[in-house]
C-alpha positions as CSV (number, residue, x, y, z in Angstrom):
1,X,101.6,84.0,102.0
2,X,97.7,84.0,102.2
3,X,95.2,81.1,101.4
4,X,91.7,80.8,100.3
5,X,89.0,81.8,102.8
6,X,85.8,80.2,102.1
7,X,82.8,82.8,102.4
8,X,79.0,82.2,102.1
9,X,78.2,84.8,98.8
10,X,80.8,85.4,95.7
11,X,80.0,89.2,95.8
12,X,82.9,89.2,98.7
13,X,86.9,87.9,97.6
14,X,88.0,86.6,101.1
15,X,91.3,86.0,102.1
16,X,92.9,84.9,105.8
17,X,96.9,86.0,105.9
18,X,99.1,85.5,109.0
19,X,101.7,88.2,110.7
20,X,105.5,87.5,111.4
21,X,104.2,86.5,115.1
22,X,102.1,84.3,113.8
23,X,98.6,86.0,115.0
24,X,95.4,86.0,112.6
25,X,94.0,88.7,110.9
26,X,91.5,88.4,108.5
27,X,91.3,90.4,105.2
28,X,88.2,90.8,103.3
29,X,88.0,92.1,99.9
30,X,84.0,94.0,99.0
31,X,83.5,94.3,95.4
32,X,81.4,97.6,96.5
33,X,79.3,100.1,94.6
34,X,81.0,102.5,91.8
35,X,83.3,101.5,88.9
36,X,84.5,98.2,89.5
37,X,85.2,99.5,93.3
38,X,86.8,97.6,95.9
39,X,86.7,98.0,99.9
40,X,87.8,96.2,102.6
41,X,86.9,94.8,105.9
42,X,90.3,93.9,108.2
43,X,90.0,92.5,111.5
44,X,92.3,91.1,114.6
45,X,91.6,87.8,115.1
46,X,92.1,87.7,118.8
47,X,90.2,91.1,119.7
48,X,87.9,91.1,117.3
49,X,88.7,95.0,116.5
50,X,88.2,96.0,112.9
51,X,88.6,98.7,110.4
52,X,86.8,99.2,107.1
53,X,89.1,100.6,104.1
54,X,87.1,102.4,101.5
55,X,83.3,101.7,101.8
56,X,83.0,102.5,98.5
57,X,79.2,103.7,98.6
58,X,78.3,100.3,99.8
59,X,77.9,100.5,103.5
60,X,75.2,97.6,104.1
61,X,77.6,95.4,102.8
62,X,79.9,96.1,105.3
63,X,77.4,96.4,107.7
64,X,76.1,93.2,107.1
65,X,79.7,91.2,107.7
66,X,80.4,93.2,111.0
67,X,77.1,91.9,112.6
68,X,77.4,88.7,111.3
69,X,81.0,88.1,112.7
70,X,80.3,90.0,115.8
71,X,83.5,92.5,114.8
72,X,84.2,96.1,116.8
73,X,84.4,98.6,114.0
74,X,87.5,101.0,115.3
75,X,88.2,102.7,111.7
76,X,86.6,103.9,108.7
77,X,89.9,104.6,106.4
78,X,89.5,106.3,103.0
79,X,92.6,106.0,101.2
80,X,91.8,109.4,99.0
81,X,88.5,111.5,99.5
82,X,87.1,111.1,96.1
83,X,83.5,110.3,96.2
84,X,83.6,106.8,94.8
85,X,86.1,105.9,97.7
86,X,84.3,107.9,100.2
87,X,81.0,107.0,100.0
88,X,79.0,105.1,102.7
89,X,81.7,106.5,105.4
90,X,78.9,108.2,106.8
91,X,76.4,105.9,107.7
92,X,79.5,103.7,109.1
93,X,80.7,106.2,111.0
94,X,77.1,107.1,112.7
95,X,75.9,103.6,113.1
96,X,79.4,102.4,115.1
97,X,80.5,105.8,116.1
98,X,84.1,104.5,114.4
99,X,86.5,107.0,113.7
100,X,87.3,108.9,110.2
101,X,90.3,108.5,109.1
102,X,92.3,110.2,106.5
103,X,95.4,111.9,105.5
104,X,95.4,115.6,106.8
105,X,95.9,117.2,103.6
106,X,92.0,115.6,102.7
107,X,89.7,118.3,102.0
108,X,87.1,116.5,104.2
109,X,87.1,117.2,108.2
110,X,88.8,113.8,108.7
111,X,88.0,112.6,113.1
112,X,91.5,111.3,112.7
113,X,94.2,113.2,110.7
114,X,96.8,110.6,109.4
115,X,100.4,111.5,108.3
116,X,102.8,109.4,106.8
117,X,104.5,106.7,108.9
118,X,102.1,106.8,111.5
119,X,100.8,103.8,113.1
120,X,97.4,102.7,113.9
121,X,96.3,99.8,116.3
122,X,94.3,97.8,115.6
123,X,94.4,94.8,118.2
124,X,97.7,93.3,118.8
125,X,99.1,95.1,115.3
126,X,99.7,98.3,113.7
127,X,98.3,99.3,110.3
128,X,101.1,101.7,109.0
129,X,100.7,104.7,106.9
130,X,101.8,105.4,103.6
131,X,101.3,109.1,102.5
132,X,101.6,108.5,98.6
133,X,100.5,111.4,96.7
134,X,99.7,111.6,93.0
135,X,96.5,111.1,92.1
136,X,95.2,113.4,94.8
137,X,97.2,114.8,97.4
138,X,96.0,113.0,100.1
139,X,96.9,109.7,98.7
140,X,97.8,106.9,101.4
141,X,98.5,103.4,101.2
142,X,98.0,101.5,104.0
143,X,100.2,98.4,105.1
144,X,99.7,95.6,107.7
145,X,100.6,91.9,108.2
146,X,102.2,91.6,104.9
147,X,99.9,92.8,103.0
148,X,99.2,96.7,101.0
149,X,96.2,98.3,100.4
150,X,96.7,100.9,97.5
151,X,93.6,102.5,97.1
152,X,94.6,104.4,93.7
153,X,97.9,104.8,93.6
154,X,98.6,101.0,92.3
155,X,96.2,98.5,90.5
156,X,96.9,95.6,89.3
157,X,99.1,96.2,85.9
158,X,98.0,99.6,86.0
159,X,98.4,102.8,88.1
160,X,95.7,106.0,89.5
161,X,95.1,108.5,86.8
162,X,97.0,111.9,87.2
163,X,95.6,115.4,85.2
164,X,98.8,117.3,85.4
165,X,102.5,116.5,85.3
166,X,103.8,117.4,88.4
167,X,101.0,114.7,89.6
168,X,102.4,111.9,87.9
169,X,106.2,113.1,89.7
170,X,105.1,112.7,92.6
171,X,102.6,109.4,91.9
172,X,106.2,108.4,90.3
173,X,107.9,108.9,93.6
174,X,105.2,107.4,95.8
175,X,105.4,104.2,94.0
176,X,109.4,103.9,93.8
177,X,110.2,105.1,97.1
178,X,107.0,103.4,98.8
179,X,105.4,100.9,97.8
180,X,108.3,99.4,95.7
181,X,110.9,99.1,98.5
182,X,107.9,96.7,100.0
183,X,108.9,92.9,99.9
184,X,108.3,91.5,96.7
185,X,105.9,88.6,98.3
186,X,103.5,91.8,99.9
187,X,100.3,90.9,98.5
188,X,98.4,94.2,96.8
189,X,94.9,94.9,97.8
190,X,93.7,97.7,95.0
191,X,90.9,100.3,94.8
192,X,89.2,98.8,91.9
193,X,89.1,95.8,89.8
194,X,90.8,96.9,87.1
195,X,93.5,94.5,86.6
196,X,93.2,90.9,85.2
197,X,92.3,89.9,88.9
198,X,91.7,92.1,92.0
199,X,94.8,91.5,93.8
200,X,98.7,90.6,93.3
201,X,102.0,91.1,94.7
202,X,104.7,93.7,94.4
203,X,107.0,91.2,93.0
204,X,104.1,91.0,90.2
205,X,103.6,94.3,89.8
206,X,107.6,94.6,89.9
207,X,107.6,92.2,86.8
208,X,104.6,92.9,84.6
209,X,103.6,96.4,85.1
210,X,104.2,98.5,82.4
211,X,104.2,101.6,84.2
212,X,106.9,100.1,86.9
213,X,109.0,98.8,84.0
214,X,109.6,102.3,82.5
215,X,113.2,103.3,83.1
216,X,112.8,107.0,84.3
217,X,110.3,109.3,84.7
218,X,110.1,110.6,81.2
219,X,109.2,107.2,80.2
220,X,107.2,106.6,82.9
221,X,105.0,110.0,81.5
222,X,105.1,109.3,78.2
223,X,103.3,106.1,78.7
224,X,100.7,107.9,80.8
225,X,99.9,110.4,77.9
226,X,99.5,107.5,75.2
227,X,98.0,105.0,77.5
228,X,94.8,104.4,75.4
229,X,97.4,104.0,72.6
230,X,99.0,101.4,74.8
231,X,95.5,100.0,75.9
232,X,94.5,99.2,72.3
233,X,97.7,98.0,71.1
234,X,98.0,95.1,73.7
235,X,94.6,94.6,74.5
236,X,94.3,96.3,77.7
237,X,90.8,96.2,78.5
């Protein structure tokens, strides 16, 4: 469940969610720099530790909520290393000497090499690694607290693009044996505003995502290859 967090300027979406212990963390969603880009900001209530998830090429704006709620920056996490997801991980990374983090199959010198299932503290909880290849190969998804942050593999009624089809196979297998075994209430955090809003659930995506309602993967690609098709015929912006 999550509720509406109040925040001082609309450029941010800002949530609050609770664990299964019952422990605070807060999530908070950057509309960044890019196309339609989003980042995050998560943070342990209690230790004040935080990671950033994609700066996005918007680092003051990150910057600018870690000072102002006195947060420890532990993690700069890039769920892919393409440069609109990338971006700004730099100047992070130099100003709180945080830590790089990426899957080790990234073609960027990641200062901490992720693989999948692996578990990063962050306070008094784990973020957990997905390793979801498809649209690159070093894909990840990370989970915590109930909620998924899908970089993109998964937006919201839509999926990451893939040039080839082996690609989509295995972007088809990430989100079937990943992200949809998730519980359906698991509230989806996406790379980029593409959707009708920027976030949802996996029950949602479960129940209105064309791409997840295909019945195999044939279907599953053939949707992918007429997709502006698709687009135009139901209005898909």
């Amino acid at each position: 469940m999550f509720s509406p967090f109040s925040c001082e300027r609309d450029r941010y979406f800002v949530y609050c969610t609770r664990n299964m212990n019952g422990l605070n963390m807060i999530v908070e969603q950057v509309l960044a720099a890019g196309d339609r880009n989003l980042g995050y900001l998560i943070a342990d209530c209690d230790s004040r530790a935080a990671a950033v998830i994609d700066p996005s090429g918007a680092p003051e704006k990150f910057m600018e909520r870690i000072e102002a709620q006195h947060w420890h920056l532990q993690y700069i996490i890039c769920t892919h290393h393409h440069a609109d997801h990338v971006g700004g991980a730099a100047e992070l990374r130099i100003r709180y000497r945080a830590a790089l983090a990426m899957h080790r199959h990234s073609p960027l010198p990641p200062g901490l090499a992720l693989d999948d299932g692996q578990k990063l503290p962050l306070g008094s909880r784990n973020l957990h690694i997905m390793h979801t290849p498809g649209h690159t190969a070093d894909s990840i998804c990370i989970y915590a607290a109930g909620v998924v942050f899908t970089g993109d593999t998964l937006f919201v009624g839509k999926i990451g693009g893939t040039p080839t089809t082996e690609q989509a196979r295995l972007e088809y297998r990430s989100l079937h044996a990943k992200l949809m075994i998730l519980p359906d209430a698991t509230i989806v955090y996406p790379g980029h505003d593409f959707g009708v809003r920027p976030s949802s659930t996996i029950g949602e995506e479960k129940q209105q995502n064309p791409f997840l309602l295909q019945p195999d993967f044939d279907h599953f690609l053939a949707l992918k290859q007429g997709w502006l098709t698709y687009k135009a015929e139901h209005g898909i912006r």
